[in-house]
KEKE-3310 file (N, C-alpha, C; in steps of 0.2 Angstrom, whole numbers, plus 5000, padded with zeros to 4 digits):
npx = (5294:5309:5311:5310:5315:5331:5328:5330:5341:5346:5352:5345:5335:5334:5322:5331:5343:5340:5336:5350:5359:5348:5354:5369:5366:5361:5371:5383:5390:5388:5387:5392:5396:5398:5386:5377:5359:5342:5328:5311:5311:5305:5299:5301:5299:5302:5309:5326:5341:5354:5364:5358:5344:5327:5323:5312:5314:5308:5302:5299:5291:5286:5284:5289:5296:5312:5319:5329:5344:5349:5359:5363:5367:5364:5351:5343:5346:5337:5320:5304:5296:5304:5315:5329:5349:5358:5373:5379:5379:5372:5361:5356:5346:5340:5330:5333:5317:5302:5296:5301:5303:5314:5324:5328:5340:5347:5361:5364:5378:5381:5374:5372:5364:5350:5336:5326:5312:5311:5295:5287:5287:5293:5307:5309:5309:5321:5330:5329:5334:5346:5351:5352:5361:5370:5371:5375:5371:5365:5371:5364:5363:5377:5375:5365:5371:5381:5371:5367:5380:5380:5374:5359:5344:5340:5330:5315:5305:5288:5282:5263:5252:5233:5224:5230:5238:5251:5262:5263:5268:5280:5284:5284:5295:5306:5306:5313:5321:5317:5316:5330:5326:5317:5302:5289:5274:5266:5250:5243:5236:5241:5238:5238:5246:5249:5248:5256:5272:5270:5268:5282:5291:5288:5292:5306:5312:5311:5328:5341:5337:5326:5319:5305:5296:5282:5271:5261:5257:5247:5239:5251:5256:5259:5272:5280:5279:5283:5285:5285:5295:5304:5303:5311:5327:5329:5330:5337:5338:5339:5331:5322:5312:5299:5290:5279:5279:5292:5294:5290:5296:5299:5300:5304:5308:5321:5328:5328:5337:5340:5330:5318:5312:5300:5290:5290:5305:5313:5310:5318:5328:5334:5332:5344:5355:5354:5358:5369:5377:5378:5385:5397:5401:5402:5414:5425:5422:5430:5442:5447:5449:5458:5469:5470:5471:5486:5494:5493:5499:5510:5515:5516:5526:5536:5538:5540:5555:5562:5562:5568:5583:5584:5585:5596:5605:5605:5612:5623:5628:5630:5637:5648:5651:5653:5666:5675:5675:5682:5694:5698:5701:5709:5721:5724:5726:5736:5745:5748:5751:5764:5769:5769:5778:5790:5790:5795:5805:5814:5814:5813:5816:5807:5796:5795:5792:5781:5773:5775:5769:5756:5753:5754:5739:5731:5731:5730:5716:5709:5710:5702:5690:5690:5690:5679:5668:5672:5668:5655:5652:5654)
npy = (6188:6185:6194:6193:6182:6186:6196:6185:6183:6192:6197:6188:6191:6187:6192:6192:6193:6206:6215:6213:6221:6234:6238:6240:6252:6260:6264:6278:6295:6297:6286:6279:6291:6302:6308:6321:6323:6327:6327:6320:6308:6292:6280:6263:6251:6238:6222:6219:6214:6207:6217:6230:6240:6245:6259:6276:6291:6305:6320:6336:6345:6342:6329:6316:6302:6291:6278:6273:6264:6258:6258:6246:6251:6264:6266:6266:6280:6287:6296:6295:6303:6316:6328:6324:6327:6318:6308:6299:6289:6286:6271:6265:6252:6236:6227:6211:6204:6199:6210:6225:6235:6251:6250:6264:6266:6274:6275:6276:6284:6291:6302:6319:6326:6334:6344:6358:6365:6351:6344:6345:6335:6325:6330:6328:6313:6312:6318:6309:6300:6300:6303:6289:6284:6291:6286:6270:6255:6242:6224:6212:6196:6195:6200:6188:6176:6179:6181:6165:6160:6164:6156:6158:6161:6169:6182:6188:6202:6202:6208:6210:6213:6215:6206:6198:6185:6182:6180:6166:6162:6168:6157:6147:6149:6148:6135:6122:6129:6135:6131:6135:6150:6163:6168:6181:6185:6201:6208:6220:6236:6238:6248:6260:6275:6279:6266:6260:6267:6267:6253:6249:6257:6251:6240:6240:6242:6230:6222:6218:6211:6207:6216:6216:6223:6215:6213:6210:6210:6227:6243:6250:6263:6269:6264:6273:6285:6297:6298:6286:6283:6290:6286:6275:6276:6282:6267:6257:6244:6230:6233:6227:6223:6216:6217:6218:6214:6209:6222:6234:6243:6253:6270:6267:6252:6256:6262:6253:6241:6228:6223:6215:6207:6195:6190:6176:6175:6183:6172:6161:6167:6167:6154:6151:6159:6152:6140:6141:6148:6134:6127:6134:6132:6119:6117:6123:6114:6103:6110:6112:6100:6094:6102:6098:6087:6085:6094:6083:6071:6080:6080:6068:6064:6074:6068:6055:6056:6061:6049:6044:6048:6046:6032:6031:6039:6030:6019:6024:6025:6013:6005:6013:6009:5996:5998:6003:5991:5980:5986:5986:5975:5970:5977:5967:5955:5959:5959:5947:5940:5945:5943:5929:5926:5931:5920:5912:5913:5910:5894:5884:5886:5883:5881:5897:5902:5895:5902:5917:5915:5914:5925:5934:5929:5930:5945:5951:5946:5951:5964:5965:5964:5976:5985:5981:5988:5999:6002:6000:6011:6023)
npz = (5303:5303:5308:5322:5324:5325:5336:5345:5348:5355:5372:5386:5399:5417:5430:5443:5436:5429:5441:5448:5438:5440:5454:5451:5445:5454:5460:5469:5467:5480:5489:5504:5509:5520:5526:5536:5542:5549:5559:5566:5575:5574:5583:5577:5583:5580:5578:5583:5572:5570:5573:5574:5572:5564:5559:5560:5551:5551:5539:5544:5538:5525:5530:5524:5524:5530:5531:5545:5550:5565:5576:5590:5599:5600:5599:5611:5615:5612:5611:5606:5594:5596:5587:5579:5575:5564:5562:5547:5532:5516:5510:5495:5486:5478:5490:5495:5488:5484:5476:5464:5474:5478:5490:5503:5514:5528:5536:5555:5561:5573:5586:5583:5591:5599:5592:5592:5606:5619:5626:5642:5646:5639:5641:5655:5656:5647:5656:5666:5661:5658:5670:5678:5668:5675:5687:5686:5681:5692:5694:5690:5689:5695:5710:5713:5711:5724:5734:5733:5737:5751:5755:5754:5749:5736:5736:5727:5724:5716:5708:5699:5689:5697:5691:5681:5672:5670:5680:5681:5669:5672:5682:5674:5668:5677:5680:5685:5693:5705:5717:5722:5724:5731:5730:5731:5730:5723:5721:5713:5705:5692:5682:5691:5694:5707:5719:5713:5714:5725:5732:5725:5733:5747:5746:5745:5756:5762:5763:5753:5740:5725:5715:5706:5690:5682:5667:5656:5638:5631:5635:5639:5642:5653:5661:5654:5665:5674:5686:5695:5686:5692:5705:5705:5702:5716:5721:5732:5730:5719:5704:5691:5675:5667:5652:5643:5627:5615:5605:5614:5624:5636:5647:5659:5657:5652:5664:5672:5681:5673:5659:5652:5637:5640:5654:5653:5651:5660:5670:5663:5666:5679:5680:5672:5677:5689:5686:5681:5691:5698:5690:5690:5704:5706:5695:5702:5715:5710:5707:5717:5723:5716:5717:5733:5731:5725:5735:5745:5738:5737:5751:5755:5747:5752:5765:5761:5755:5769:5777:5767:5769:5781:5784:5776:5783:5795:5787:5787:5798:5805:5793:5797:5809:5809:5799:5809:5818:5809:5806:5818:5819:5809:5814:5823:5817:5811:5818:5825:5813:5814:5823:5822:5813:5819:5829:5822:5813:5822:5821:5809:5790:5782:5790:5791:5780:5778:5788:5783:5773:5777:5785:5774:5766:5776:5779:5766:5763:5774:5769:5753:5761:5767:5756:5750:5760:5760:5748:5748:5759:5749)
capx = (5296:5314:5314:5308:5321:5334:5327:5330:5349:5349:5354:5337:5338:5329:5321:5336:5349:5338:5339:5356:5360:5346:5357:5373:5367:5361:5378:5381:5394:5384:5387:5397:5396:5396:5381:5370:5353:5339:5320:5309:5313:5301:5302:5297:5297:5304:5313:5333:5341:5361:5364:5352:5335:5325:5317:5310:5315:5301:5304:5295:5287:5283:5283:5292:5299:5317:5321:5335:5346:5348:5364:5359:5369:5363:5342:5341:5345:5334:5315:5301:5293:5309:5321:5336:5352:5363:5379:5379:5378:5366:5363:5351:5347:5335:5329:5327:5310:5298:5292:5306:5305:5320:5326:5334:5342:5351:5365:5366:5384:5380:5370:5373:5361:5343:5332:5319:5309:5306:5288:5290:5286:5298:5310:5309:5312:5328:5334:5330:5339:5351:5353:5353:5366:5377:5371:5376:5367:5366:5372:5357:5367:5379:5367:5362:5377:5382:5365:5369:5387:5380:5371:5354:5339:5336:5323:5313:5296:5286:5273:5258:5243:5228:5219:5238:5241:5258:5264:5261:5272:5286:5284:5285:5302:5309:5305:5316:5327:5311:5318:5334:5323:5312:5295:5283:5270:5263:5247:5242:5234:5246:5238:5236:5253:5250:5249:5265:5275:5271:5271:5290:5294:5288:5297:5313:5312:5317:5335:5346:5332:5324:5310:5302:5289:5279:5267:5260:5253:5241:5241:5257:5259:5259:5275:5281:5278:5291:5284:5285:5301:5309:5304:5316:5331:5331:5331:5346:5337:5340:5327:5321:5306:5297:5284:5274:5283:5300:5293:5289:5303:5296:5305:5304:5312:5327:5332:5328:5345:5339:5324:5318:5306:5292:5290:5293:5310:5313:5312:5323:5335:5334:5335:5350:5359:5354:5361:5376:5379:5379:5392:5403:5403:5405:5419:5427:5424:5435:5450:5449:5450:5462:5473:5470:5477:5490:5497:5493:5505:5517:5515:5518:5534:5543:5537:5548:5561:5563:5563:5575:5587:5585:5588:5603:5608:5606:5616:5633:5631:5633:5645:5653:5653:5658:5670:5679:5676:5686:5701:5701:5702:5714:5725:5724:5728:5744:5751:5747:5753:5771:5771:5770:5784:5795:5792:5795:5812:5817:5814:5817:5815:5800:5792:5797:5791:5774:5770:5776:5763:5750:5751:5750:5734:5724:5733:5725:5710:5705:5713:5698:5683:5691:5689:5670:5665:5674:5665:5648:5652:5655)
capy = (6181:6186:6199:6188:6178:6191:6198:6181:6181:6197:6195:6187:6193:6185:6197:6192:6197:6213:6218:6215:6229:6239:6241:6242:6257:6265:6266:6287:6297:6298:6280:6278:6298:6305:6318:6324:6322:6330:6326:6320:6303:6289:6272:6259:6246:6232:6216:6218:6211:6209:6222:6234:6238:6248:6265:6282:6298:6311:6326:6340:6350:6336:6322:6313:6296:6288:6271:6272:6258:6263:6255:6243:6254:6272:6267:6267:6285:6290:6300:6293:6311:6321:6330:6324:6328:6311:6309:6294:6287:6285:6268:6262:6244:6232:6222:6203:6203:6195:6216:6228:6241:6251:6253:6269:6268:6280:6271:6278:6281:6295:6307:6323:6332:6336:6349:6360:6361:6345:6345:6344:6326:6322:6335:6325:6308:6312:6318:6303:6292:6304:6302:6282:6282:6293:6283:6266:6249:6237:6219:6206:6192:6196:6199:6183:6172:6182:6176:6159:6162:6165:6150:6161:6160:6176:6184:6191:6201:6201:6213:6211:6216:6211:6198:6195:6177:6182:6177:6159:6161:6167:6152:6140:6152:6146:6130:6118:6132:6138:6129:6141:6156:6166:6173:6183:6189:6206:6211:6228:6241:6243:6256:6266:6278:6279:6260:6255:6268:6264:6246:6248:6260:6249:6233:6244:6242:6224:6221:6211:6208:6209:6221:6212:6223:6210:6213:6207:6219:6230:6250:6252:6269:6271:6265:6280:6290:6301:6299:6279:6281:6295:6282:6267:6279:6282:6262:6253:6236:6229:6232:6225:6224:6211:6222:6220:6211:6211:6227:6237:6247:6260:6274:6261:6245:6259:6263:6245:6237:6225:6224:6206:6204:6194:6187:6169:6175:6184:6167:6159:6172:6166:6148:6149:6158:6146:6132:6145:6147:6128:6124:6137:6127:6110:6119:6127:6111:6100:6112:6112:6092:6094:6107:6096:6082:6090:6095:6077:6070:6083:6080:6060:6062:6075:6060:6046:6059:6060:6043:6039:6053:6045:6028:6034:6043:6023:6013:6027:6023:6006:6007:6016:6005:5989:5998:6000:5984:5980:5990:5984:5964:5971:5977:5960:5950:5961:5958:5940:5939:5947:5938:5924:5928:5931:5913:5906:5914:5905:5890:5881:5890:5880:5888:5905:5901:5895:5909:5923:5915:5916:5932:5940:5928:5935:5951:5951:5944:5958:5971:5965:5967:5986:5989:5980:5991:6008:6005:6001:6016:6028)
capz = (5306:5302:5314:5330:5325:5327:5342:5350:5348:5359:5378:5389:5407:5419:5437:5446:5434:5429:5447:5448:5434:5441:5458:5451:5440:5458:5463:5464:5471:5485:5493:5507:5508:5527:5528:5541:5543:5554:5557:5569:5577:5576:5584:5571:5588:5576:5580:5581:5566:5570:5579:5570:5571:5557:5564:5554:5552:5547:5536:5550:5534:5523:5534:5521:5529:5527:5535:5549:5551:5570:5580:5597:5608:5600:5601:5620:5619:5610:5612:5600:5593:5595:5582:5582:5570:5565:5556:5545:5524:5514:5508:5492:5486:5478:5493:5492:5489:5476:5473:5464:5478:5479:5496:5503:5520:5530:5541:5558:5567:5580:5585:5584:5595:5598:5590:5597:5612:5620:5630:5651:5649:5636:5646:5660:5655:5645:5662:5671:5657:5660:5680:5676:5666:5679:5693:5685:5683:5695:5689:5692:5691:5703:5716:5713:5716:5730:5741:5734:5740:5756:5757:5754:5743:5731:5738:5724:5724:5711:5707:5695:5691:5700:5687:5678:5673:5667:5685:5680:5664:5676:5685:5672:5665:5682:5680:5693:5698:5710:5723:5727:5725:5737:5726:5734:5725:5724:5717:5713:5701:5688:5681:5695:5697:5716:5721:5708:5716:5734:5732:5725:5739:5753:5744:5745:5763:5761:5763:5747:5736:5719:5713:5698:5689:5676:5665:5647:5633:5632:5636:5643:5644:5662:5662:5653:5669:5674:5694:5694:5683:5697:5710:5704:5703:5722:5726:5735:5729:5713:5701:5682:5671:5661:5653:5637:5621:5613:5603:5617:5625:5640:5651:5666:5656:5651:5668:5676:5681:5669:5658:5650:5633:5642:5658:5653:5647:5665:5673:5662:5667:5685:5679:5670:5682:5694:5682:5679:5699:5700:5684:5692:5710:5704:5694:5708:5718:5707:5706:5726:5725:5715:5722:5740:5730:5725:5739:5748:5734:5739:5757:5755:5745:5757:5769:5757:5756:5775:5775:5765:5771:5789:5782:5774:5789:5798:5785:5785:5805:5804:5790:5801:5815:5803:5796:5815:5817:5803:5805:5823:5817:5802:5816:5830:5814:5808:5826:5828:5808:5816:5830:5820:5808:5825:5829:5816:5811:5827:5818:5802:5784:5782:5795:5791:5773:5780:5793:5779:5767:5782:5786:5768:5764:5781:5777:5758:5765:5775:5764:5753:5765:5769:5752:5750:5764:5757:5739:5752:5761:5746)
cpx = (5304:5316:5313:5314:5327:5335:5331:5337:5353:5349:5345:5340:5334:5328:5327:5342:5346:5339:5347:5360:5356:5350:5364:5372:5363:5367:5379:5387:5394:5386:5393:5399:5397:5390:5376:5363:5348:5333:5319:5311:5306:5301:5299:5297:5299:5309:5323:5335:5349:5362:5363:5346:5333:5320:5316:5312:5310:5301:5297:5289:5283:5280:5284:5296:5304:5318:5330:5340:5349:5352:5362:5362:5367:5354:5340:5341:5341:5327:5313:5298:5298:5314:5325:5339:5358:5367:5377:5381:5373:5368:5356:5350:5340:5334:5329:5321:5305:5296:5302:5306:5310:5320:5333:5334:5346:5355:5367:5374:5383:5375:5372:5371:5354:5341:5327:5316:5308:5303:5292:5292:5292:5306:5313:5311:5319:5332:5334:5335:5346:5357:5353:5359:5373:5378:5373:5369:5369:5367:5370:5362:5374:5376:5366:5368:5380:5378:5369:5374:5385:5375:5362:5349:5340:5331:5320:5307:5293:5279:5270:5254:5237:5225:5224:5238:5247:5264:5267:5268:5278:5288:5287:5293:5307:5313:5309:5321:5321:5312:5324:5332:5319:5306:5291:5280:5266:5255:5243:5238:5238:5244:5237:5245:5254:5253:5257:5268:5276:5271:5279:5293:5293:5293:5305:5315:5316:5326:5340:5338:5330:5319:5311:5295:5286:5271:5267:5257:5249:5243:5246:5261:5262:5266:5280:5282:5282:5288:5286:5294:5307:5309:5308:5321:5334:5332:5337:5343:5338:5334:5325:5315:5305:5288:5284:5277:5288:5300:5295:5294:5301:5303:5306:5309:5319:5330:5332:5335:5345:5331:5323:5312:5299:5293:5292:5301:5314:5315:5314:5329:5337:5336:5343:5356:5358:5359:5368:5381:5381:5384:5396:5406:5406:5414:5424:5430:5434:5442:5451:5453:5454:5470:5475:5474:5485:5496:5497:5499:5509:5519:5519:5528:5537:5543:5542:5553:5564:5566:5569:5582:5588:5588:5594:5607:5610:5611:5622:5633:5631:5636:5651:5656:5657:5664:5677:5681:5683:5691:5703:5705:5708:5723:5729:5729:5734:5748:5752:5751:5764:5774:5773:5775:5790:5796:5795:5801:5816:5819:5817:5815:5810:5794:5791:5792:5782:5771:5772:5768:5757:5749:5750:5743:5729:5727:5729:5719:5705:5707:5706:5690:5684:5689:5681:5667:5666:5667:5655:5647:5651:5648)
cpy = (6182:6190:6196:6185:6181:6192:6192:6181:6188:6193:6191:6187:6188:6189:6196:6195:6205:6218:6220:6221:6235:6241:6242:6249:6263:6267:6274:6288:6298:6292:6281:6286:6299:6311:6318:6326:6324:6332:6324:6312:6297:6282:6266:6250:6239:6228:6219:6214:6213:6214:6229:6235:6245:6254:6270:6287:6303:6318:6330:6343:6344:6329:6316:6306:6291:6284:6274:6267:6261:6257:6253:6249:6263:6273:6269:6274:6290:6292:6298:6302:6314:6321:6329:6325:6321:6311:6300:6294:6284:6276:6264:6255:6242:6227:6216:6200:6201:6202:6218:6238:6244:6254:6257:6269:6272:6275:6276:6277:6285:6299:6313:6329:6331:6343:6352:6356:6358:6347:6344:6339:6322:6324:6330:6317:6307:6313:6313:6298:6296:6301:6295:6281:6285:6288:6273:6259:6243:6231:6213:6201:6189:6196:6194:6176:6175:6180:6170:6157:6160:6162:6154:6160:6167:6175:6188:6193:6203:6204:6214:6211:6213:6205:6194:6189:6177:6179:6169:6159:6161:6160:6148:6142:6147:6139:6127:6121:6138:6137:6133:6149:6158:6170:6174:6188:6196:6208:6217:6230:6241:6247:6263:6267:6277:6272:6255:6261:6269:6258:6245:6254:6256:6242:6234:6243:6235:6225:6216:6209:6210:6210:6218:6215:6220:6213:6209:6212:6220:6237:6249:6258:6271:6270:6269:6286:6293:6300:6292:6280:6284:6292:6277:6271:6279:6273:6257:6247:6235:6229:6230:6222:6218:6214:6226:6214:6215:6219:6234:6239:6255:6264:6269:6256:6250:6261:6258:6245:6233:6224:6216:6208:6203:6190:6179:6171:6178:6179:6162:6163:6170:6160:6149:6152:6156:6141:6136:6144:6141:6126:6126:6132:6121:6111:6121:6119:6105:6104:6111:6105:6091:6094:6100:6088:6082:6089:6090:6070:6072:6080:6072:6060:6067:6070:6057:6050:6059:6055:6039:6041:6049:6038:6027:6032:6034:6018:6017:6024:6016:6002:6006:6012:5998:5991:5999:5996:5980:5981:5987:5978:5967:5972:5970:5956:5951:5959:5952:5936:5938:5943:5931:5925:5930:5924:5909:5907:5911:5899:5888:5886:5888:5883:5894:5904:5903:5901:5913:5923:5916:5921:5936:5934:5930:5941:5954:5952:5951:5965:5970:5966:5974:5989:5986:5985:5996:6009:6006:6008:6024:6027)
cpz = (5307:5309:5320:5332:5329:5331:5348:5349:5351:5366:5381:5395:5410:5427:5438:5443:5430:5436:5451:5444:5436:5447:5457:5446:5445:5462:5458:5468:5479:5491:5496:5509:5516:5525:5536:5540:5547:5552:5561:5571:5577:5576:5581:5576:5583:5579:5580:5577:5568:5576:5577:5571:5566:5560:5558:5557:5547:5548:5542:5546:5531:5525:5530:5524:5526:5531:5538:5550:5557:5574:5586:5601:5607:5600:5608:5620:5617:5611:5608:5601:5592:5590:5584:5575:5571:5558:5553:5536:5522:5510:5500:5487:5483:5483:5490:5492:5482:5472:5470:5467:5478:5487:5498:5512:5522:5534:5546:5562:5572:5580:5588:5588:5595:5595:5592:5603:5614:5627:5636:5651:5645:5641:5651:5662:5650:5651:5664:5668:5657:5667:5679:5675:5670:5682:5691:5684:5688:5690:5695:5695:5695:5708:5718:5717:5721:5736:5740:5738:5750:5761:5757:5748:5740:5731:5730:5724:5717:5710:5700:5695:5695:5698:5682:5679:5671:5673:5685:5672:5665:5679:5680:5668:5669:5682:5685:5698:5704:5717:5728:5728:5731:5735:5729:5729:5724:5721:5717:5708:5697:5683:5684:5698:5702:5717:5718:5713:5724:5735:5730:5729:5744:5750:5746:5754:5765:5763:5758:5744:5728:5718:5707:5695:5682:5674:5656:5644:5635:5633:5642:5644:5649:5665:5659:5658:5673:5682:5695:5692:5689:5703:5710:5704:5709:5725:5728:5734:5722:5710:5692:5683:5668:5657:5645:5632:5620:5608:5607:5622:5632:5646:5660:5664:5653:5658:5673:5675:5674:5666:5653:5644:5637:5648:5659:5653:5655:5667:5671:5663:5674:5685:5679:5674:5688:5694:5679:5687:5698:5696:5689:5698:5711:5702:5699:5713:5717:5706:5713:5726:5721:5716:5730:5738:5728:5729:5745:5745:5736:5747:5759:5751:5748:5763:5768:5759:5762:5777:5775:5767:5777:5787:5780:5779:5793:5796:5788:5793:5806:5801:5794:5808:5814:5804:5805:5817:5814:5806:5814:5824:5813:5808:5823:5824:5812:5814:5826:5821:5811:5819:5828:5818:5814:5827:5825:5812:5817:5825:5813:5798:5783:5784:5794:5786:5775:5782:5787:5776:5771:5784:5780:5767:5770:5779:5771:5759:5768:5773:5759:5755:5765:5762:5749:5755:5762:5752:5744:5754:5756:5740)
residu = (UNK:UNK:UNK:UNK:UNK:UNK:UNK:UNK:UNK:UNK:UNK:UNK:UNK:UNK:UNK:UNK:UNK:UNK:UNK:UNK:UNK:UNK:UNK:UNK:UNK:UNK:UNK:UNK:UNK:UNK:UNK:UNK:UNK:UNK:UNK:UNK:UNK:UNK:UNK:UNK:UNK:UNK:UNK:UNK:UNK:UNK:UNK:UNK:UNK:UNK:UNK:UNK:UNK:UNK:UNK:UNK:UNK:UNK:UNK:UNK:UNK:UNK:UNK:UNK:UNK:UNK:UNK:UNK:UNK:UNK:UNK:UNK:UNK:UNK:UNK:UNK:UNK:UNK:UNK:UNK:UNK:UNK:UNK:UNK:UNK:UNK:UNK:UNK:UNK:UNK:UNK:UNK:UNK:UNK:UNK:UNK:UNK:UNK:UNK:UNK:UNK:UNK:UNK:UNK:UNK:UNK:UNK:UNK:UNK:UNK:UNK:UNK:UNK:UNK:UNK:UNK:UNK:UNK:UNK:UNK:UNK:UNK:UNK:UNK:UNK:UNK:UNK:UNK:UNK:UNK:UNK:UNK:UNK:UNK:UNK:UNK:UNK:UNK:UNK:UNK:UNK:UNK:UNK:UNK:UNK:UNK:UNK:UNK:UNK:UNK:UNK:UNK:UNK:UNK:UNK:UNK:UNK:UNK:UNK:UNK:UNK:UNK:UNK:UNK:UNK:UNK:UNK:UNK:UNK:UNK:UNK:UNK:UNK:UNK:UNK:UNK:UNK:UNK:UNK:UNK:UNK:UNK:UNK:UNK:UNK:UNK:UNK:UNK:UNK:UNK:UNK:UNK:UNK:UNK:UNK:UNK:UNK:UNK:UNK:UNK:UNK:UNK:UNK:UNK:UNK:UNK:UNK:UNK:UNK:UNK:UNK:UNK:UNK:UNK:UNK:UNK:UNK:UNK:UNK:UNK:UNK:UNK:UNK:UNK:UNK:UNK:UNK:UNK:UNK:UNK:UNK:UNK:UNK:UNK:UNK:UNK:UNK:UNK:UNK:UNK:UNK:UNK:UNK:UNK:UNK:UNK:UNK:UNK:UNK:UNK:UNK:UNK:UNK:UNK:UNK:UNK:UNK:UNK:UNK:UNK:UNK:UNK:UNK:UNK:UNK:UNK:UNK:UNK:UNK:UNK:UNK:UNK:UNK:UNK:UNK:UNK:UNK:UNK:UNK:UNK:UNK:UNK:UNK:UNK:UNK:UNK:UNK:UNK:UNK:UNK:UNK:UNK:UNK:UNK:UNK:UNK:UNK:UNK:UNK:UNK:UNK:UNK:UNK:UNK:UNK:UNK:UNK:UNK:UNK:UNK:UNK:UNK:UNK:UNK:UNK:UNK:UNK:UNK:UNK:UNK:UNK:UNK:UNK:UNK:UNK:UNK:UNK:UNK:UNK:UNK:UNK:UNK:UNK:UNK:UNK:UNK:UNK:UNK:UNK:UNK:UNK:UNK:UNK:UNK:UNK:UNK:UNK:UNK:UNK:UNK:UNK:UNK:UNK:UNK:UNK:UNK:UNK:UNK:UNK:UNK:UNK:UNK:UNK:UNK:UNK:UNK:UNK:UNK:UNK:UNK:UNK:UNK:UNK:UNK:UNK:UNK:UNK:UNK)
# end
C-alpha cells in the first residue's frame, strides 16, 4: 500500500505530453541535414496542402516507401514510375493523430536528375513537357478580355463525350456569364485517339477561340497519349482541360494552356472573368469621367481667367479715358482759377482775397479726384 502511495508522487504524463518527449527525443543529428536520395517516383495523386502535396518514393530492391513532401512547382515535372535523384532533408515527427505513428518525411527542394532508361512512352512524354515548356503558355484570360475588348463574344468549343453530362455542370459553372460567351458543343468518342485528335485539329481551324477538352472520371488513360498530347502543341488556338477530379493530373492537363480540376470549376473560370472583365470597365469608365471632369473644370476656369483679364483690360481703358478727362477739367479750371485772380487784382483786396480762395478750393478739389482715380487706377 505504501508503495502505490509512493509511486503516485512520481510525474503522471498524459498521451499528449508522452508524445511530446517521444518527438523531442527523435531530434538526431540528422534533422535539417541536406542528403540526397534516389528511388522510383510514385504519385500518391493526393490533395495540395499549402503548397505541398505528399507523394512516394520507392526503394527499387526492396521497394521500401518513404513519403515526399513534394513542392507545387517541382510535381508537374515529374514521371509517375521513373527514378529520379532529389536533394533535400529528412524530416521525423509524431503526426497529430489519435494513433502514435511516427512519421518520416523527406522534404523535397530539387531534383537532381533522372535514372535509368525511361520506356518510349515514358521517353516521349517528358519530351513533349519538354517542347511546352519552351514553346510557352498561352494566357486564357487574356484572350478573353481582348474578344470582349473588341466588343466580341469568346468563342469557346467544347468537346465531350458522346453520352457526357458533364456538359451541363459547365453550364451551370457559367451561370449568368453565358450570355457574353459563344459555346458550341462538340461531341465525340473520347476514348477513341483518332476522333479527339481530328476533332481538335479541325476546331483549330477556327479563328481566336477556345478548345475546351471536358470530361468527368473514369479511365482516363487515354489522355496520357503522347499522339493527342503532340497534337495540342502544334495549335495556334488557346487550349485547356477539365478532365477527371482534382486528383487526377494527365500528360494533356500539363501541357494545356490551362488545366481546371472539374468541369464545374472550368466555368466558373469564365464566369469570373466575365465578372473580372466587367469590374475592370466600370473601373476604367469612372477614371475616364473623372479625367473628362477634370479637364472640364480646367477648361471653365481658363474661361473665368480670360474673363477677368478682358475685364481688367476694359476698366484700365476707361480709367484711362476718365483719367484724361480729369486732367483736361483740372487744366480749364487752373486757367479760369488765373484768370480770375487777374481780375480780381484789378479790383479791391476783397476780391483778390475771394478769387485766391476760389481758385485753391477747385484747385484742391480736383487734386482729390486725381488722386481717387490714381489709387482706382493702381
Amino acid at each position: 500500500m505504501n508503495s502505490v502511495v509512493n509511486d503516485q508522487s512520481d510525474a503522471v504524463h498524459t498521451p499528449e505530453s508522452l508524445t511530446n518527449m517521444l518527438n523531442d527525443s527523435l531530434q538526431s543529428p540528422t534533422d535539417r541535414k541536406l542528403f540526397q536520395i534516389e528511388g522510383v517516383y510514385s504519385d500518391g495523386k493526393g490533395k495540395i496542402y499549402g503548397q505541398w502535396y505528399y507523394d512516394n518514393i520507392i526503394d527499387a530492391v526492396t521497394e521500401r516507401k518513404l513519403t515526399l513532401r513534394m513542392p507545387k512547382n517541382v510535381k508537374p515535372l515529374l514521371l509517375d514510375g521513373v527514378c529520379y535523384k532529389f536533394s533535400g532533408f529528412l524530416n521525423h515527427s509524431i503526426p497529430n493523430r489519435q494513433d502514435l505513428n511516427i512519421s518520416l518525411n523527406f522534404h523535397v527542394l530539387k531534383v537532381l536528375g533522372d535514372h535509368g532508361k525511361l520506356s518510349g512512352k515514358e521517353s516521349g512524354r517528358a519530351e513533349l513537357l519538354e517542347k511546352k515548356s519552351e514553346s510557352g503558355f498561352k494566357n486564357v484570360e487574356k484572350f478573353i478580355f481582348t474578344q470582349f475588348s473588341k466588343g466580341r463574344k469568346a468563342l469557346i468549343h467544347l468537346v465531350v463525350g458522346n453520352e457526357a453530362i458533364t456538359d451541363s455542370d459547365f453550364i451551370i459553372g457559367m451561370g449568368d456569364s453565358l450570355s457574353v460567351y459563344e459555346v458550341n458543343e462538340h461531341r465525340i468518342n473520347l476514348n477513341s485517339v483518332d476522333e479527339i485528335v481530328a476533332k481538335i485539329s479541325e476546331l483549330d481551324n477556327e479563328d481566336e477561340c477556345i478548345i475546351a477538352v471536358v470530361r468527368g472520371g473514369g479511365e482516363l488513360s487515354i489522355f496520357d497519349d503522347v499522339q493527342i498530347a503532340r497534337s495540342v502543341l502544334s495549335l495556334k488556338n488557346v487550349f485547356v482541360t477539365a478532365i477527371g477530379h482534382a486528383t487526377d493530373v494527365s500528360v494533356l492537363d500539363r501541357i494545356a494552356d490551362q488545366s481546371f480540376d472539374t468541369p464545374s470549376f472550368l466555368g466558373s473560370f469564365f464566369k469570373e472573368s466575365a465578372s473580372l472583365y466587367t469590374r475592370r470597365e466600370e473601373e476604367s469608365d469612372r477614371r475616364d469621367s473623372i479625367i473628362k471632369g477634370l479637364r472640364q473644370d480646367n477648361e471653365r476656369l481658363h474661361r473665368s481667367n480670360e474673363d477677368l483679364i478682358n475685364k481688367m483690360s476694359q476698366k484700365d481703358v476707361a480709367l484711362n479715358g476718365i483719367w484724361s478727362d480729369v486732367l483736361s477739367t483740372e487744366e480749364a479750371v487752373n486757367r479760369i482759377s488765373s484768370r480770375m485772380i487777374q481780375i480780381a487784382s484789378r479790383h479791391s483786396v476783397g476780391n483778390l482775397i475771394v478769387s485766391f480762395l476760389l481758385g485753391v478750393i477747385v484747385t484742391v478739389f480736383f487734386s482729390d479726384i486725381m488722386q481717387m482715380i490714381d489709387g482706382l487706377m493702381h
